[in-house]
N, C-alpha and C positions, 0 to 999 in steps of 0.2 A: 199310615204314617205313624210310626213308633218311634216314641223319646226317650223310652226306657231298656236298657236289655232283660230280656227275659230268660234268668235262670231257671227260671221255675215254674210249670205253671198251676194256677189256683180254681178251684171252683165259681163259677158266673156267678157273678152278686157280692161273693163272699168280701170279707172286710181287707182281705189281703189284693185280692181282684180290683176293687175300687180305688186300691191305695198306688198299685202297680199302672191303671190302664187309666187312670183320671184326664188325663190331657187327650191322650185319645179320645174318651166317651164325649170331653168336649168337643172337641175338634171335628165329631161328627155333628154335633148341637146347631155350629156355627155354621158346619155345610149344608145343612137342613134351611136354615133361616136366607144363606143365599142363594138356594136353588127358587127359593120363593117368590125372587126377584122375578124371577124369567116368564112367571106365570100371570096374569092381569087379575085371576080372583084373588091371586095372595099376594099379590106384592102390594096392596096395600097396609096390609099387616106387617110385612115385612119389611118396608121402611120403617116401622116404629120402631124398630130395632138399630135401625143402621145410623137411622139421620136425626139430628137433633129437631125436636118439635115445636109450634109453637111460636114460626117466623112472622115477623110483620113488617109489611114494606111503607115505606116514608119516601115521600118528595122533599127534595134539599137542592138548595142552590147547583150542587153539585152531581143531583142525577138523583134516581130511587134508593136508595139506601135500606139494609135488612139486615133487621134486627131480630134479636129471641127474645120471650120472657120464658119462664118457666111454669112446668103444671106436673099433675099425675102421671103422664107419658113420658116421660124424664125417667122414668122407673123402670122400661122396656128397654131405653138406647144404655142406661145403667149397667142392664142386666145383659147384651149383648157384649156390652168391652167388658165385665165383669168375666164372659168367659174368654175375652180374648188375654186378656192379665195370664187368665191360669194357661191357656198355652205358651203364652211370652216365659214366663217363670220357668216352665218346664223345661223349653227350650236354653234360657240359658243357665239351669240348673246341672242339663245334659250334656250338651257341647261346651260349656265354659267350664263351671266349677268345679262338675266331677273329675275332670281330668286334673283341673291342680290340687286336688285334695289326692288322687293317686300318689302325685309325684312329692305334698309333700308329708304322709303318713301320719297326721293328725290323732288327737286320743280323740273321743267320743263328745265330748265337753268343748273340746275346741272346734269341731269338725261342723258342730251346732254352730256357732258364733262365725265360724268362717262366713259359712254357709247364708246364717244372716245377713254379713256385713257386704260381702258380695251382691246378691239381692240388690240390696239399700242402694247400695253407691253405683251400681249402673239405673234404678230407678233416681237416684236423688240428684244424678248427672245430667239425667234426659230432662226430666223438672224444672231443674233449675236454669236450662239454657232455655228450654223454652217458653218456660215466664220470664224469662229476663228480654225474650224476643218479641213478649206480648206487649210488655212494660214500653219496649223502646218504638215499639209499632203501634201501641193508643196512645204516645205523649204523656203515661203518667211521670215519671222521671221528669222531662222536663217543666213541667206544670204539677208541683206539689199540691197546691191546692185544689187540684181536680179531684182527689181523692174525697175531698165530702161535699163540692162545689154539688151543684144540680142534684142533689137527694131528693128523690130515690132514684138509685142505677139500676133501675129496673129492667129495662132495654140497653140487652148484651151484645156487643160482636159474636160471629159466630165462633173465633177463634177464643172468646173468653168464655163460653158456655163449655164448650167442647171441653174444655180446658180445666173445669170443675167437675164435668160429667168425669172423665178419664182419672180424675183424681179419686173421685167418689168409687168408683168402680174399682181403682185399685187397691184401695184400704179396707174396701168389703173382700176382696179379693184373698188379702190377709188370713182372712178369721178362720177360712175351710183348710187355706194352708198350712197351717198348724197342725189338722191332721194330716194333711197328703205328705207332710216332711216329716211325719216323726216326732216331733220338736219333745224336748224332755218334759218332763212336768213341771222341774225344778224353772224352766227356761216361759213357759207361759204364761204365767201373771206378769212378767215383767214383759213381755211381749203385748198382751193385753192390754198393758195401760198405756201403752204409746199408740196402740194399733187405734185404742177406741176415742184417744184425747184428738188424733189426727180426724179422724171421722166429726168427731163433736164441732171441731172447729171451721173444719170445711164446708158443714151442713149449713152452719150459725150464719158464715158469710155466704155462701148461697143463697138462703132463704131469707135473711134480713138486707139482701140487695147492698152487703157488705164486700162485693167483691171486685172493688178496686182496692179498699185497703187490705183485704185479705190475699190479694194476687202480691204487693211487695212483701206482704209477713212471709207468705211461702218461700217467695225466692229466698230470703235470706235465713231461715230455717233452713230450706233445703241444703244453702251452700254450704253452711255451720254441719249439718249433718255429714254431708258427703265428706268434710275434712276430717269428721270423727271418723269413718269408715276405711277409708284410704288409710288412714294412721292404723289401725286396730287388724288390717288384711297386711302392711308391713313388717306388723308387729309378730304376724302368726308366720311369716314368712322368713323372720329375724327378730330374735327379740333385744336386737341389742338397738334397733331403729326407735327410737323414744322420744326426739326432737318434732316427729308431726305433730305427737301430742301437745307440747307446748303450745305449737299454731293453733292450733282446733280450740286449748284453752283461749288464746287470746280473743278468736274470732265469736266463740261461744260467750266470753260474757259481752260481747261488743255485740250481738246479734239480741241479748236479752235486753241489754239497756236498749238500744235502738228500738226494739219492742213496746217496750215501757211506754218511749218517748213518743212515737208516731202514733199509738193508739188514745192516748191522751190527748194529742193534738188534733186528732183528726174527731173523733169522738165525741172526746172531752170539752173541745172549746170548738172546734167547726159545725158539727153537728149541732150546738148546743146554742147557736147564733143564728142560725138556718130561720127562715121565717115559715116554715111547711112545720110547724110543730105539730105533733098529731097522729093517732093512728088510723090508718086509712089502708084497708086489707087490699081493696080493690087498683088502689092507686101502687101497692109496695111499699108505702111507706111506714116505716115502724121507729120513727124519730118521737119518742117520748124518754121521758126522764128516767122511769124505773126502766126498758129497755135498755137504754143507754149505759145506766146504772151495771143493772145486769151484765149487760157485755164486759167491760169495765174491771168488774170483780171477776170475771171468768179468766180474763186476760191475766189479770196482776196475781190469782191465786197459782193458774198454770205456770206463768214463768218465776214465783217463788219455790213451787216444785222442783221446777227443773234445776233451779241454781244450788237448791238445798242438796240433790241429789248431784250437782256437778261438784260442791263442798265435800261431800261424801265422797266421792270418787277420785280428788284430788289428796285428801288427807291418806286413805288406804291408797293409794301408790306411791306416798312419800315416805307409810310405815313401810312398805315394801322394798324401796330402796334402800332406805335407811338398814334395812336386813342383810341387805343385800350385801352392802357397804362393811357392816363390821361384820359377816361372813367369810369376807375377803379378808380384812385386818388380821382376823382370830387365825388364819391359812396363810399370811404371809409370815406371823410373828412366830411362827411354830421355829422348835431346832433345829439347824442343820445337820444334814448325815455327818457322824465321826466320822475323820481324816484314816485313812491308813498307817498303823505302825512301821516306819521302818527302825531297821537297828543303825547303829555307827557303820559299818560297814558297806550298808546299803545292800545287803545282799539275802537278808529276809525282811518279808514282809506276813504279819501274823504269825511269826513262827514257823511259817513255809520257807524250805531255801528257794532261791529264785538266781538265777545270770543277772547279770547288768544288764543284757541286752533283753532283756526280758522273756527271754527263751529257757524252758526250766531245763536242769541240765539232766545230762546222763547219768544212772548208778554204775559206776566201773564192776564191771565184772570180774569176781577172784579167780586168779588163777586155782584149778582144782589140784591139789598135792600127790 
């Protein structure tokens, strides 16, 4: 199964080899782990891989019901969709975007940021519908206060475990990426600090059993993002297309206050009312004051970043237009070409004779004596 063409080929191991054949080496990784299945010594091992661990079953009016918590083995089913990410990646790096970057001849600097923006917005598309499927299928939406009601949410659906694992696995996913793509130098610290603040956050609500308020932050990060990306692959497509961006501004600071506001709430005064005060490792619960504190200041530092740097990003496009603008002025107010001389007779023009008809005429020829 090859994702790549191979003009050339390289030395086993070499740094060019690893760079060319990575989806591949995984690809066998994965077939290795499923062939595991088939066998009874190893498919014990080999579920640790596939299937989320750590289920417990509950008697409820309604029948047995199974739930997950989480543990160390979280790390195996991690590391298994960790390589299924990097064939996913590869696959639509292959089939999708190398072809529109053929057709449409990108410099090297933009061809990076395509390449990016691509990526993101079929990840930030899949993301966001299906937290918004998880949202409407556990009743958070309609029951705001379920959000910090019954703390700790320690006991997950399996669709909301799965659903953090897959995220997890995809942001680590990231980090090796950066070399399988090349990515410039100039282009990775700022890649970096998105890649690790996504990790940082997803970890925090995972592991402090924060993840019902953290499943609506995503959705509406993810939406916010995907409308930046959409705008920025238009943009590389046409750059006269400029009106997404407006949208994405509007949605973007509406996404950061909405932020602001639901973590406060939920946090700030739900959490903060709760009668389970206390940390209790065993139970999940980590409802204390400096936690809470904690979160809090993590929340309102990251999304003063991001607005400082959406400030930043909005003023340099308006110096840019504004460029733009009297670039154009300075090219329309230029002189117009001088008119042609004619004479009174109308029959030169610059001192060429000419016909009326605009046909130049003949030299009569002298008769010879």
């Amino acid at each position: 199964m090859a994702f790549r063409r191979r003009n050339k080929s390289y030395p086993f191991f070499s740094q060019e080899f690893l760079i060319q054949n990575h989806a591949d080496i995984v690809f066998s990784l994965v077939i290795v782990i499923l062939i595991g299945l088939m066998f009874e010594t190893t498919a014990k091992t080999a579920i640790l891989f596939i299937q989320p661990q750590y289920n417990v079953t509950t008697l409820s009016p309604e029948g047995e019901v199974t739930t997950y918590l989480y543990g160390w083995k979280d790390c195996a089913t991690i590391l298994f969709y960790f390589f299924i990410t990097i064939i996913l990646h590869a696959v639509v790096q292959e089939y999708l975007l190398d072809k529109v970057n053929r057709r449409l001849h990108l410099s090297k600097s933009k061809n990076t940021k395509f390449n990016e923006s691509g990526q993101l917005c079929v990840f930030h598309f899949v993301s966001s519908v299906w937290s918004f499927y998880v949202l409407i299928t556990e009743g958070y939406l309609l029951h705001p206060s379920s959000l910090w009601e019954n703390y700790p949410h320690s006991h997950l659906r399996f669709q909301v475990k799965f659903f953090y694992l897959t995220q997890l696995a995809y942001w680590l996913h990231a980090l090796p990426e950066l070399y399988f793509q090349k990515v410039r130098k100039e282009e990775i610290p700022r890649q970096l600090q998105y890649i690790c603040l996504y990790l940082l956050h997803i970890s925090a609500a995972y592991l402090l059993n924060l993840t019902r308020v953290g499943l609506v932050l995503l959705f509406l990060q993810y939406l916010s993002e995907l409308g930046f990306h959409i705008a920025r692959l238009l943009y590389f497509t046409d750059e006269n297309h400029q009106k997404m961006f407006d949208l994405w501004a509007v949605s973007f600071v509406f996404t950061r206050m909405t932020t602001l506001t639901l973590m406060f709430l939920s946090v700030g005064f739900g959490l903060a009312r709760a009668e389970n005060q206390g940390l209790d490792l065993e139970m999940g619960n980590f409802n204390t004051v400096l936690i809470r504190m904690i979160v809090l200041l993590l929340v309102c530092l990251t999304q003063s970043w991001l607005l400082w740097k959406f400030i930043r990003f909005q003023l340099r496009r308006w110096r840019e237009l504004r460029h733009e603008q009297a670039v154009r002025k300075k090219a329309a107010t230029k002189q117009p070409l001088r008119p042609l001389k004619r004479d009174s007779l109308g029959n030169h023009e610059n001192g060429v004779l000419k016909a009326e008809n605009g046909v130049s005429p003949r030299t009569k020829k002298l008769k010879s004596l």
